[in-house]
Structures are given as C-alpha cells and as structure tokens.
N, C-alpha and C positions, 0 to 999 in steps of 0.2 A: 040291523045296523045300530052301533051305540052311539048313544045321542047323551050331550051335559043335560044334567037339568036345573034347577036354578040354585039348587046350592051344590053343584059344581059334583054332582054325584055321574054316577055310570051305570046307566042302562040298556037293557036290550041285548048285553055283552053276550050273556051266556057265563058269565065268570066265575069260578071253583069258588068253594067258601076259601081256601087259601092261598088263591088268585088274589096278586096285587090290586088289581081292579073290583074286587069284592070289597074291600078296605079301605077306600075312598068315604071320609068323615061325609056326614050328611049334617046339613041345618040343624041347628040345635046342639050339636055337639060339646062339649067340654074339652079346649084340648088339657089341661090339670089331671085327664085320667090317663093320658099316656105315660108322664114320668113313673106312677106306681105300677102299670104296664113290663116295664123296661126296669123295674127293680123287683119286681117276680119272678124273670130271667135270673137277673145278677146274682141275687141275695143266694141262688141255689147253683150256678155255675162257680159263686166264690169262694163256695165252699172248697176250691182246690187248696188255697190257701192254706187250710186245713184239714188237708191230709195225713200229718206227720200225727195225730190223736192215734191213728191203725199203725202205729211202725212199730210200736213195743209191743202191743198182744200178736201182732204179724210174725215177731223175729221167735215167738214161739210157741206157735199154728201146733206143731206136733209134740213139743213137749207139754203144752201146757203150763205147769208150775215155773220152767224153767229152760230158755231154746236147749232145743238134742243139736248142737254143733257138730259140722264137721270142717274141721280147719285149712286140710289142704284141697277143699273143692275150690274150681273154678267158677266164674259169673255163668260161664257158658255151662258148667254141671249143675249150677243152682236156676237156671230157669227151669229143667226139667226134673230134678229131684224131688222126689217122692215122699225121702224116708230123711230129711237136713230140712233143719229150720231154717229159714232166709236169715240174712245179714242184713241188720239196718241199715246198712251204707247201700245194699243192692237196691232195697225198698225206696231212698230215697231219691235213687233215679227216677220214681213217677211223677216227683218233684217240676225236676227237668226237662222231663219226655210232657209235662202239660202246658209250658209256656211256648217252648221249642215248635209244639204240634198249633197252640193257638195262634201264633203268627203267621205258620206256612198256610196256616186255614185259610184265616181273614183273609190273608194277601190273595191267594187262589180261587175263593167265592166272592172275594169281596164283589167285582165287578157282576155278577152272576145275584145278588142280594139288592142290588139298586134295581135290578127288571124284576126280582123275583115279590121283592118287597120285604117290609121285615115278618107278616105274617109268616106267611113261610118260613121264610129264614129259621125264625123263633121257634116253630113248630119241628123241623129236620131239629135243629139245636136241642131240643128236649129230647128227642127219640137217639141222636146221638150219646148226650151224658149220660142219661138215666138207662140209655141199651147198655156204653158202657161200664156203668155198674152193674149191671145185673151179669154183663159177662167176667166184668172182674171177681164177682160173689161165687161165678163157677170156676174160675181159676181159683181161688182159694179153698173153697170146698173141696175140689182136684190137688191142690197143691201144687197147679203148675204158673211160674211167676212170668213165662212167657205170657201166658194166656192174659194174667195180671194187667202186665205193660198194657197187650194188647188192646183189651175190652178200657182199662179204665184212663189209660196215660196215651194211647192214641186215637179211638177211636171217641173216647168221652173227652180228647183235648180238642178234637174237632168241632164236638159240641161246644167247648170254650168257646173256640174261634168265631162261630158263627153269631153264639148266642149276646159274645161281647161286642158286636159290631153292629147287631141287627137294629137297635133304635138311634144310632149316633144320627145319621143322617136326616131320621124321620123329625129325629127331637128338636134338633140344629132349622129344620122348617116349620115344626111346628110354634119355634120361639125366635123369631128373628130379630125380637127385643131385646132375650137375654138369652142369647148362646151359651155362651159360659156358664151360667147357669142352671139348663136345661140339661146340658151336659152330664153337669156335677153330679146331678139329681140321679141320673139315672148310673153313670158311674161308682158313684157310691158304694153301691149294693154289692158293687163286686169287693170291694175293700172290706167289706160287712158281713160277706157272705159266710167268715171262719168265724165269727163271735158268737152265730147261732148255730152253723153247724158242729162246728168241733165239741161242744155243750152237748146238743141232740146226738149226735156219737157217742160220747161217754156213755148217756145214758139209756142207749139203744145196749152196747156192747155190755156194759152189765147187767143188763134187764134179760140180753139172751145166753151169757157165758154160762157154762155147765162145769164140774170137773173134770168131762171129756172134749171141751172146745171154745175156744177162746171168744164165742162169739159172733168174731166180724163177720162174717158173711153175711150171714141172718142179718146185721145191717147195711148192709151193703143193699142188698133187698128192699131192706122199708124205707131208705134214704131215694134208692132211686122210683120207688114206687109214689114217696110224699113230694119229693121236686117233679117228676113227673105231671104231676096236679097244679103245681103251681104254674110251671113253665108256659102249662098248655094254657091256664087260664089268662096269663101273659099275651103269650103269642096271638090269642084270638081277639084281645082288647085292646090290639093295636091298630091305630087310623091310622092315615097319610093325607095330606093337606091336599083338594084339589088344587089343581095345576091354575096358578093364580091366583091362591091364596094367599091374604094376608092381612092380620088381624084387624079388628075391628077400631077404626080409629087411628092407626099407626101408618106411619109416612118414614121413611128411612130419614136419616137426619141429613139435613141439608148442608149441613158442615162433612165436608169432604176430609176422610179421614187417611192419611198415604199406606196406613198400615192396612186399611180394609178395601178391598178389591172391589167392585159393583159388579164384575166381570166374572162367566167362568171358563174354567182350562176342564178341557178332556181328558179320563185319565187315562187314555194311549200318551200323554204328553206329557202328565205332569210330573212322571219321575224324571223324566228328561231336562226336569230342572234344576239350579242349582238351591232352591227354596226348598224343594222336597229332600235332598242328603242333608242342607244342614237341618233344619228341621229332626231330621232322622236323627243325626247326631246327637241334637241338645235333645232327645228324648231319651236315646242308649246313653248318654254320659248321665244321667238325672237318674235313670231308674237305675243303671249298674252301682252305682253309688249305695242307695235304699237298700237295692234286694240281698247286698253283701249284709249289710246290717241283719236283715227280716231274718237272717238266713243263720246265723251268729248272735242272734240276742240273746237267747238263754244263756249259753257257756260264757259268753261274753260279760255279763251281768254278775254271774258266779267266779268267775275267773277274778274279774276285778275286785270286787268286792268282799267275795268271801266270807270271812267271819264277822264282817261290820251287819251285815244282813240279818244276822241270829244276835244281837248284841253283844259277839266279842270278837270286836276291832283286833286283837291282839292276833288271832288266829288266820295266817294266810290260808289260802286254797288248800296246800295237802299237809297242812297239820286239822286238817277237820277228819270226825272220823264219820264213817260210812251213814250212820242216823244224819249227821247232820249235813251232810249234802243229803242226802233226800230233803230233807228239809227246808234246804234253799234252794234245790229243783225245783219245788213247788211254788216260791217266793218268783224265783225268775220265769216260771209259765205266766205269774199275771203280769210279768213285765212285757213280755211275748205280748196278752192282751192287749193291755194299755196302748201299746206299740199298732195294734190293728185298729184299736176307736181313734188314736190322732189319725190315722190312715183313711179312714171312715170319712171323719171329720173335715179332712183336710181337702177330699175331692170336692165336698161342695163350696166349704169356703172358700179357697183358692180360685175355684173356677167363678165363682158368683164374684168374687173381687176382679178379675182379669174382664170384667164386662166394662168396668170401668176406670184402671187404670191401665187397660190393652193387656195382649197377652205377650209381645214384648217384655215388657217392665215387671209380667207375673216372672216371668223364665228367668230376668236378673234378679228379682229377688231370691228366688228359689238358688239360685249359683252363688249368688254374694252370701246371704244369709248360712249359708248352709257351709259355706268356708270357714265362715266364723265360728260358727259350730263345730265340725270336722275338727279346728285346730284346738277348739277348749278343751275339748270332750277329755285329753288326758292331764288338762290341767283339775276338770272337775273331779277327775278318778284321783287324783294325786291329794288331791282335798280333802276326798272322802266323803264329797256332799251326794246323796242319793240324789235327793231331790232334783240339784241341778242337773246333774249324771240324765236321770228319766227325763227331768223337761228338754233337756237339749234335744234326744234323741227321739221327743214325742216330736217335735218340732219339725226335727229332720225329716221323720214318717211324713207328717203331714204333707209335707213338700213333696215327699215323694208319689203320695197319691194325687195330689193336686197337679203332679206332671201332667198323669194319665187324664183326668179331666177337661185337665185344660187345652189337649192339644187338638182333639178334636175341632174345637172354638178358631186355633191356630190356623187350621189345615181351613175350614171354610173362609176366614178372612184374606186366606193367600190366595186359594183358587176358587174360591166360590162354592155354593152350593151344592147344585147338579150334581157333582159325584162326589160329596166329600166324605161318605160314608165305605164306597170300594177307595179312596183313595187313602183312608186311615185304618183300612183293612192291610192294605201293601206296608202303611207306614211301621206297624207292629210288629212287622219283623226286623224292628231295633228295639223290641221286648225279646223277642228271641234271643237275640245277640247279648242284650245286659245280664238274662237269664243264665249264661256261659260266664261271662265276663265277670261278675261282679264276686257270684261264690267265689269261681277260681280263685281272684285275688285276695279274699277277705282268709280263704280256708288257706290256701298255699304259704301265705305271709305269715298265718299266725305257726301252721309246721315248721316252716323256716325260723322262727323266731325261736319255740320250744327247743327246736335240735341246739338251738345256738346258745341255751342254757338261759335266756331271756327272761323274768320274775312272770311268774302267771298275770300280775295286776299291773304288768307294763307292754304283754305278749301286742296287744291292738294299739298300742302309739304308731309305730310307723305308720301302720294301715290307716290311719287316718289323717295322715298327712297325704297322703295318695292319693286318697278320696280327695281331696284338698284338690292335688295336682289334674284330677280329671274333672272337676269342678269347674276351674277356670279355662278349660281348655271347652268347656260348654259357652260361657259367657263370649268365649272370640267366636265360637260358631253363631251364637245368638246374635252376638253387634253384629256378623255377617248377611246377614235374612235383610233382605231389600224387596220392594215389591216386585211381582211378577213378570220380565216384558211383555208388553202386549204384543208381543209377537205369538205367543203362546195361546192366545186370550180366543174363546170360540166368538165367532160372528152371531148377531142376533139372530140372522136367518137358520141358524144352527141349530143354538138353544131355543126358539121360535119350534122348530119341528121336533127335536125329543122332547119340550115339553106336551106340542100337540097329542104325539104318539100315547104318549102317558094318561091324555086325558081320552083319547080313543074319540079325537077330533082332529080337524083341520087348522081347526081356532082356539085359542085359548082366551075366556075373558080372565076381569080379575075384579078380584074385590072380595069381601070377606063370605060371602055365600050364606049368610046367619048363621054364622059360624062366628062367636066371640073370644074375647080374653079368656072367658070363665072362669071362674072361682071354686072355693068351697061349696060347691051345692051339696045337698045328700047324699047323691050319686057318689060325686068325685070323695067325698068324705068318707062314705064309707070304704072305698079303694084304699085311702089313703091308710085307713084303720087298720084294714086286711094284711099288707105289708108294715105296718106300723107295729103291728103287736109283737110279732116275732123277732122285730129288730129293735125294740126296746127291752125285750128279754134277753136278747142276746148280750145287750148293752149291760144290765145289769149281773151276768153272769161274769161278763168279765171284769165291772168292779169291784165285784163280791171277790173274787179271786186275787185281783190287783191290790186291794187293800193292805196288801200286807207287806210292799215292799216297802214303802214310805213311815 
C-alpha cells in the first residue's frame, strides 16, 4: 500500500519510472531545475517555427540545381509525385497542419496529461516529433509529400501539442510566487526554438548536400536524433510538487486579490464559462495579429523598403535587379530573426511583469500598445526610418509572445490550479484558429491590394489598420473577464480527494516537505548551462545575421 513519507514522496506504489507517481520531488530538491526541464522540450519542439530553412532545397529534392516543375499538377498529384518537384506554397502547409495539429492535441490530451503527469507527457512528446521526423526524412527520401504532412506536420504536430503543454501546470505549482514568471521561463524556449534550429539546419544541409541531393533528409535524421536526446533528458527531470506543497516560507498574500481566485473549477466546467471564450478570444485576437506579421516579415521588409536597404533609396521594389533582391533577402531573413529574439524575449518579460501589475493590465497593454503601433508602422515606412520600422515590430513580437506566456498565469488566476494545465491545453485551440486567421488576412489583403495596382511600399497599410480593428475588439473582450461565479467553484471536499488520490492517500498534509525556494546551486547551474549554451548560440546567430538591416 502507498504511504507519504515525510517529504511528501511515494512509496510502496509500484510506480513506472514514467509514472506520475515515480516523479514526486523528494527533500532536498531544487525546484530552479524544472524551468531548464521544460526548455529542453521547447527549445526542440520550436523549432517548428523554423521550418521554412527546408522549403527552398525542398522545392528542388529532384532537380537539384534548379526545381524540375510541372505546372499543371494538382496538390492532390503533388502529394504522390515522384518525378515533380514540390511547390513552396504546397510545403508551406506544414506550416499550418503544425499549429492547427498542436491545439487539437493539447485540447484532446490535455485532461489525460494532468493523471499522466508531464514525465510522460514529455516523453510520448519526444517519440512523437523526433518519430515525426524521421518519417518525414522517409517521405522525402521516397519523394512522397503525403508521407511529409504525415510523419512531420501531424504526427510530430502532436508532439508539439503535448510537449507544449506538459510543464505549464507543473511550473504554475511549482512557483506559486511567480506564475507569470515560471511560465515565461519555460515558454520561452518555444519562441527560441527557430534561432538554434534553423542555424543547425543550414549547417546540417550543407554539410550533407551532394550534387545528387539536396541534403534534407539526412537532416531531418540528425535533428530528430539530437532533440530526441534532449527531450528525453527533459522529460525525465521533471518533478511534481507533493500534494501540499508549498514553498518554504511563503503564505499566499493576505490581501484578497478579485482578479485571483483561491478557488478551483473542474475542467468538465470551465469551458462552460464565460471567462474561458473571452479569455479564448483575447488570445486568438493577440496571436492572429503577430502570426500575420511572423508570417509576412520578410517580403513585407523588402516590399517596403526596397532600395533604401542596399543604400539606394531612389530604387523602389521592381526597379532592383535580380542580385540585388538577393541581397535584401538576405537583409530581411535577419529581420525574420530579430523578429524571434523580441519573441524570445518578450515571453519572459511580459509574463514576469504580469506577476505584478496582474495579467489584466498585461493583455491591455499588449491591445493598447500594439494599436499604437499597428497605426505608425506606415507612418514609419512613409519615413523611411528602419530603425523605427524594426523597433516597432520587435515590439509588437514581443507582445505577441508574451500573449502565449502569459496566459497560462491567466487561466490559473481564473480557475485555479488543479487543472489549469488540461484546461490551457483546450484554450489553444484559439492558436489553432489565429494560425487560419491571421495569414489569411495579412496574405489575401496584401493580393487584393497588388491586383488593385497599390505601390509595393504601401501594399500592408490597410493591413494594419485591421490589425488595429481586431485589436480593440480584444481590449472589450479583456474589460469583459470578471471573476468566476462561485457557482462553478469545486467544494473543498472535492479538491480534498483528487488531491488525496494524487498523493496516493486519504490525507494530504502540507508544508514545504524540505523541499526549498532553491537557488543557483551546482546542480541547478549546471542545467541551467546545458540549455544556456545552445540558446546563446542561437541568439548570436541571429545578430550576426540581423546586423545588417540597421
């Protein structure tokens, strides 16, 4: 029979090594090793982000030097084609099919990851993306882009799903100090995930291209072979807070906050509220906004700009000749970067600030701010100012990643705890939705505008008056968020027995189990190094690159 023991651990169980119950922090513990946990996942799930590194050697797998086109194939001829190079516009449906697949995931495990735990969780996550690459690496070897979709855009977008949700819950308990915070830290990584990967791609696919093959496959292999390594090393250094814990020292504040709930809601309930849609909403309006941008920054960058980028202002967009857009293709991929370290940047700061001026007044600033921006952006193109042009829109990134961080923090202050890790698995499928939303309008607006004979460096003004308009229509969602009824609210006798169950008792005490704040010890240090190194490389790859729009 399993019995607590004095620092709130589990034995006698019998439990799997990735059995929830196996992963019950013991005395002594650090929790400072979770966050870098939970960004050895990210850092290698974010790499979806950058994906689009494989779409040009992709579009010509079979000619090599130059895609072997065939023009009037169908999408439905081009999944099974043999002897036709894919269409980057085909390819960039894995884009799509990974955001689209990460939400239906969450939503669908999410409640299934709170019993399972995130060891688990984290562990399936890794055997899903890195299995999906290595099936994507035999669709491209095969040349079938069904197989592609298959292996990398659904079955390794499940591994998204999983892998992004697996520490939100645990983090959220193991820092009940600083949610927002805790949050950020680990969210980050996903923001982070393209500045080291798409780097390590490049220099995978030139290390393996030949004059007979472009490459990717062969990385596609090493990639999911070295995330493999990580993930797992992730997955298995993740604790869970005995049932009771609570740090050493700390007392919830005694000042009653109306934005912060004490209480929690089940998630059989909480979508049956009206706190869980708008909530929904002010996350699909905040990211549909961003991923239009993410999604349009390079042309977008070169369209406006044009010849001011290579020092001659005088020269719109198609008076450049063919050298010299390559040239400021290359200008506007470190804009692309820059674009993912304000992204980077912006999940931890934003969340770490939302600890302390609520995450309310984070989400108003994020709408208000961001309006103001939206509307400059083509006064600063009209300008000609780079510089402001890039801070505005690092800006806006930042916000936009700071959505993602922060809402987690959100979802627990509304409904509590206990589930708020399946219940911001459910919430992400209004990532799904902005993942639709946001290209359509940014790509449709700016065709609409070409056809209508519109100046290349004025084609995105409407667009960002738009953005503007779903802006504020987040801001009345956001003033609409009022606390929970406690009609919703579970009884103590409730949460009393799933937390029992979880401790694999009848009783739960509480208290910190010797179980501290902790710090920078060794240990945690050297975690922290391990993840650190890669994502300061990464960081540096994309200034070295950025460098050059400014």
């Amino acid at each position: 029979m399993a019995t607590i023991e004095s620092a709130g651990t589990i034995s006698g169980a019998g439990a799997g090594i990735l059995d929830r119950d196996h992963t019950v922090a013991k005395a002594g513990f650090n929790r400072w090793l979770v966050p870098p946990a939970a960004l050895c996942i990210h850092l290698c799930i974010g790499m979806a982000y950058g994906f689009s590194v494989f779409w040009l050697p992709l579009s010509r797998a079979i000619g090599v030097t130059a895609p072997k086109a065939c023009p009037d194939m169908s999408l439905w001829q081009e999944l099974f084609t043999t002897s036709c190079d894919w269409k980057v516009a085909s390819l960039g449906w894995m884009f799509t099919l990974f955001f689209v697949v990460l939400g239906v995931a969450a939503a669908v495990w999410g409640g299934w990851l709170e019993r399972a735990g995130p060891r688990k969780a984290g562990f399936v996550a890794a055997i899903c993306w890195c299995g999906g690459l290595f099936l994507g690496a035999i669709g491209i070897y095969t040349h079938q882009l069904w197989l592609m979709w298959l292996g990398s855009g659904v079955i390794g977008g499940i591994g998204l799903g999983l892998g992004y949700i697996s520490p939100v819950s645990t983090l959220i308990k193991w820092f009940p100090d600083r949610r927002g915070m805790a949050t950020g830290m680990a969210i980050m990584g996903f923001g982070g995930g393209a500045m080291i990967g798409a780097p390590f791609a490049n220099i995978l696919i030139n290390y393996f291209k030949t004059p007979t093959d472009v490459g990717v496959w062969k990385s596609f292999l090493v990639m999911g072979i070295v995330y493999f390594v990580f993930m797992t090393i992730g997955a298995f250094a993740y604790r869970v807070t005995p049932a009771g814990w609570k740090p050493d020292g700390w007392t919830p504040p005694s000042e009653k906050k109306t934005m912060i709930s004490e209480h929690h809601v089940h998630l059989d309930n909480a979508h049956k509220t009206p706190q869980f849609w708008l909530i929904w909403w002010v996350l699909c309006l905040n990211v549909s906004a961003g991923i239009g941008v993410i999604g349009m920054a390079s042309p977008m960058l070169q369209e406006i700009f044009a010849g001011k980028l290579i020092g001659h202002p005088e020269l719109a967009f198609g008076q450049l000749s063919v050298e010299q857009k390559t040239v400021i293709a290359g200008i506007a991929a470190g804009f692309a970067g820059l674009l993912s370290l304000f992204n980077i940047g912006g999940r931890f700061v934003w969340a770490s600030l939302s600890d302390y001026i609520g995450r309310k007044n984070t989400y108003y600033t994020f709408f208000i701010l961001g309006i103001v921006l939206y509307a400059l952006a083509p006064t600063f193109a009209a300008m000609g100012s780079k510089m402001l042009f890039v801070l505005g829109f690092g800006i806006i990134l930042s916000m936009y990643g700071g959505g993602f961080s922060t809402v987690p923090a959100y979802l627990a202050d509304m409904f509590g705890t206990q589930f708020v890790g399946a219940i911001h698995g459910r919430l992400l499928t209004a990532w799904s939705t902005a993942g639709i939303i946001g290209p359509v309008v940014v790509n449709y607006i700016r065709e609409f505008q070409l056809a209508a004979g519109v100046p290349r460096d004025q084609l995105y003004n409407t667009t960002m008056y738009i953005l503007c308009a779903m802006l504020i229509a987040g801001i009345i969602c956001n003033y609409l968020i009022k606390p929970v009824d406690s009609k919703w609210y579970m009884n103590e006798a409730e949460v009393a027995k799933l937390q029992a169950a979880g401790a694999g008792a009848n009783t739960v005490q509480t208290g910190s189990f010797g179980i501290g704040t902790g710090g920078l010890d060794t240990k945690a240090a050297l975690f922290w190094l391990f993840v650190g190194v890669p994502l300061a490389w990464g960081v540096y790859k994309t200034l070295e690159s950025a460098v050059k729009i400014l």
